[in-house]
Structures are given as C-alpha cells and as structure tokens.
KEKE-3310 file (N, C-alpha, C; in steps of 0.2 Angstrom, whole numbers, plus 5000, padded with zeros to 4 digits):
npx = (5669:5652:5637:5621:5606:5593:5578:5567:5550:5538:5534:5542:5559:5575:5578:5589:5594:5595:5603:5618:5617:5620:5633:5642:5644:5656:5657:5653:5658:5653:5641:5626:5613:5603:5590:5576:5583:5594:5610:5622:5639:5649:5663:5662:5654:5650:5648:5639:5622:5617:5611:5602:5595:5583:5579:5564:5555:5541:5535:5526:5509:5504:5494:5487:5501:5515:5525:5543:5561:5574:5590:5604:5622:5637:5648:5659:5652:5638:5627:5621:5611:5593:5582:5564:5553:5550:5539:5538:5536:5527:5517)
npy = (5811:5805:5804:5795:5796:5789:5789:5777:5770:5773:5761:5752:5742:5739:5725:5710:5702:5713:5721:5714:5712:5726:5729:5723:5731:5737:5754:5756:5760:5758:5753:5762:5758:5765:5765:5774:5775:5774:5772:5777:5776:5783:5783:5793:5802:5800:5806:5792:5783:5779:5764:5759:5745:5744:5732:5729:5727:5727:5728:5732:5738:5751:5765:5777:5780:5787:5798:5794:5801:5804:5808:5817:5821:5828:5821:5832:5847:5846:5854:5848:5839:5837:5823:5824:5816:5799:5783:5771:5753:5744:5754)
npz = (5612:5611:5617:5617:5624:5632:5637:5644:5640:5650:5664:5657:5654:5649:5638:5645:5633:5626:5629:5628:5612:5608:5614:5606:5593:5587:5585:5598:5614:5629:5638:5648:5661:5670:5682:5674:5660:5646:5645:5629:5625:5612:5603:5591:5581:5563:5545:5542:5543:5558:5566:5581:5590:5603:5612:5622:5639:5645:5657:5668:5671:5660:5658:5646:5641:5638:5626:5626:5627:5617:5616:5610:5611:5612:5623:5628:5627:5631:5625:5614:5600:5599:5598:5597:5601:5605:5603:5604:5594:5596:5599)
capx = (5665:5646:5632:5615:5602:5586:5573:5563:5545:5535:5535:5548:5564:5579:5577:5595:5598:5596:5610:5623:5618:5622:5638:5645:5645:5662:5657:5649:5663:5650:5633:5625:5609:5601:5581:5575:5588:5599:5613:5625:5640:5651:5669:5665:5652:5652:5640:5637:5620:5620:5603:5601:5590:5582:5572:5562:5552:5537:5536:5520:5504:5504:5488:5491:5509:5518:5533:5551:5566:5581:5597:5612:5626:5644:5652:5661:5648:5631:5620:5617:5607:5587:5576:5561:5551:5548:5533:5540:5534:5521:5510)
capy = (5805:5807:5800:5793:5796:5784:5789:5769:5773:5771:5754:5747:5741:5736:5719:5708:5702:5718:5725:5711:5714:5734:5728:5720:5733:5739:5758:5758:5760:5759:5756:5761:5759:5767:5766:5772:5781:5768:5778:5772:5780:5781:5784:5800:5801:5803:5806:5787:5783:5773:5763:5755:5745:5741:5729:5736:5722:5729:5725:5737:5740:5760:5769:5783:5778:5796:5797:5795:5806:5802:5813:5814:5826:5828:5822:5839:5851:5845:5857:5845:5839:5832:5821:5827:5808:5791:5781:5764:5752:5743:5758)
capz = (5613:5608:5621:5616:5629:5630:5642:5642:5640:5656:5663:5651:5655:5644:5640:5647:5629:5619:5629:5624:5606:5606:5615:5599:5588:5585:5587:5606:5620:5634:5640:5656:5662:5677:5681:5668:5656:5645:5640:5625:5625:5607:5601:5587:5576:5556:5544:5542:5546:5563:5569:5586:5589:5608:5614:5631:5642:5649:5669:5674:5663:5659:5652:5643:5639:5635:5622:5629:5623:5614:5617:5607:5613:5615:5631:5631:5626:5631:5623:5609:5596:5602:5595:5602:5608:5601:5607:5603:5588:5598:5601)
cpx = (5658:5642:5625:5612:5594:5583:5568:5555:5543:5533:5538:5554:5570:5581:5586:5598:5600:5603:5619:5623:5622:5630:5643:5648:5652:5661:5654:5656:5659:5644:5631:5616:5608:5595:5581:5578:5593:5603:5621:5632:5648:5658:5668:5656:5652:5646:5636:5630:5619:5610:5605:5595:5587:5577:5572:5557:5548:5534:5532:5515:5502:5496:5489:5498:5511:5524:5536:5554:5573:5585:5601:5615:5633:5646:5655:5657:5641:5627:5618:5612:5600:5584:5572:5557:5551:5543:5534:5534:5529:5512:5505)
cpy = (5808:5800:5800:5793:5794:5788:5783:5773:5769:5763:5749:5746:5738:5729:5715:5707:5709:5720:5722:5711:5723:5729:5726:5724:5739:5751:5762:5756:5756:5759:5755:5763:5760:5769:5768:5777:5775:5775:5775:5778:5776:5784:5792:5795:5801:5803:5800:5787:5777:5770:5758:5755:5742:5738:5729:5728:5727:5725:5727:5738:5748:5760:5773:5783:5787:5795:5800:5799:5803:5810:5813:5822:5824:5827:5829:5845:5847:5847:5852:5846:5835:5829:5820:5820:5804:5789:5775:5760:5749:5747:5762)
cpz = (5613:5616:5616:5623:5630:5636:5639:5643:5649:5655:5661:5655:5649:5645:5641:5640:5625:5623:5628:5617:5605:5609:5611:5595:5590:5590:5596:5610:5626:5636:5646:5655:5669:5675:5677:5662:5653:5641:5637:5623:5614:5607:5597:5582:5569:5554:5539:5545:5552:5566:5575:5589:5598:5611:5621:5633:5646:5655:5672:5668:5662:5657:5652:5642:5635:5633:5628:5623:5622:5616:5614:5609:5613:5622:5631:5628:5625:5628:5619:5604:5602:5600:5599:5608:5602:5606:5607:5597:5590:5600:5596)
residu = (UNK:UNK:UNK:UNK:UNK:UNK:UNK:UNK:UNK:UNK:UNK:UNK:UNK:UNK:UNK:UNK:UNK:UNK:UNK:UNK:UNK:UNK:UNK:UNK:UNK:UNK:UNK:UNK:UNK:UNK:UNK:UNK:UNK:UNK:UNK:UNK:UNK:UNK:UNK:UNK:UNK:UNK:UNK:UNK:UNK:UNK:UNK:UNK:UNK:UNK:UNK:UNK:UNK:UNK:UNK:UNK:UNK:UNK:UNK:UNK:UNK:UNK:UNK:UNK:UNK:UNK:UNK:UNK:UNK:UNK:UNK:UNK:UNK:UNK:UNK:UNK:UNK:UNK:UNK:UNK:UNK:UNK:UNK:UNK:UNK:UNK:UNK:UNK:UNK:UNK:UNK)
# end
C-alpha cells in the first residue's frame, strides 16, 4: 500500500466536492483527512503516471503563504520518496 501525504497550504481546507471526485477513481482505497494533512491512501503503485487533482477552499486570509509538502511512501517502509513543496496554482 502506497500513501500520498498533502500538507494544505496555510489557511486552506479540502473543499467537500474535491474529495467525492478523488474517491471515484478506481486506484485510491481510502481518504482521510485530519486538520490540515489530506492523506490519499493507494492499492500499489506502477510506473503509470498518476495526477490528483485537489481543490482547497481558502477559510483564513494568509500573508506570506509558505509551500506545503507532498509525501509519497510505502505504508511498510516510511522512508520514502519526497516532493519537496508546492505552492498551489493560485499563487
């Protein structure tokens, strides 16, 4: 099992629809979100490339907004792969 791990940019939240679209696609088992970390859990990776796409509702007005971090790992060995941040497409 492969995890995805969002860190939401400050302020943001996962908006109620985006997370009924991920749920569709055949490859995601499971998604959980808690404060602010959306984390998308998968069946196995290949070397398909895979894009998920999430729309965030901003709820607080930030200044200075600072990249969040993606995760991707193994459920049974954490070390992982990192992508180090994203800033989202608005910024």
């Amino acid at each position: 099992m492969v995890i995805v791990e969002i860190s939401l940019l400050s302020g943001f939240i996962l908006a109620p629809g985006s997370r009924m679209l991920l749920e569709r696609r055949t490859i995601i088992k499971k998604i959980e979100v808690k404060a602010d970390v959306v984390y998308i859990y998968l069946e196995k990776l290949n070397d398909e490339s895979q894009t998920f796409i999430l729309q965030l509702e901003q709820v607080i007005q930030m200044k200075n907004l600072k990249p969040a971090s993606i995760k991707v790992y193994d459920y049974y060995q954490p070390g992982g792969l990192q992508i180090p941040f994203y800033s989202g497409a608005g910024s």
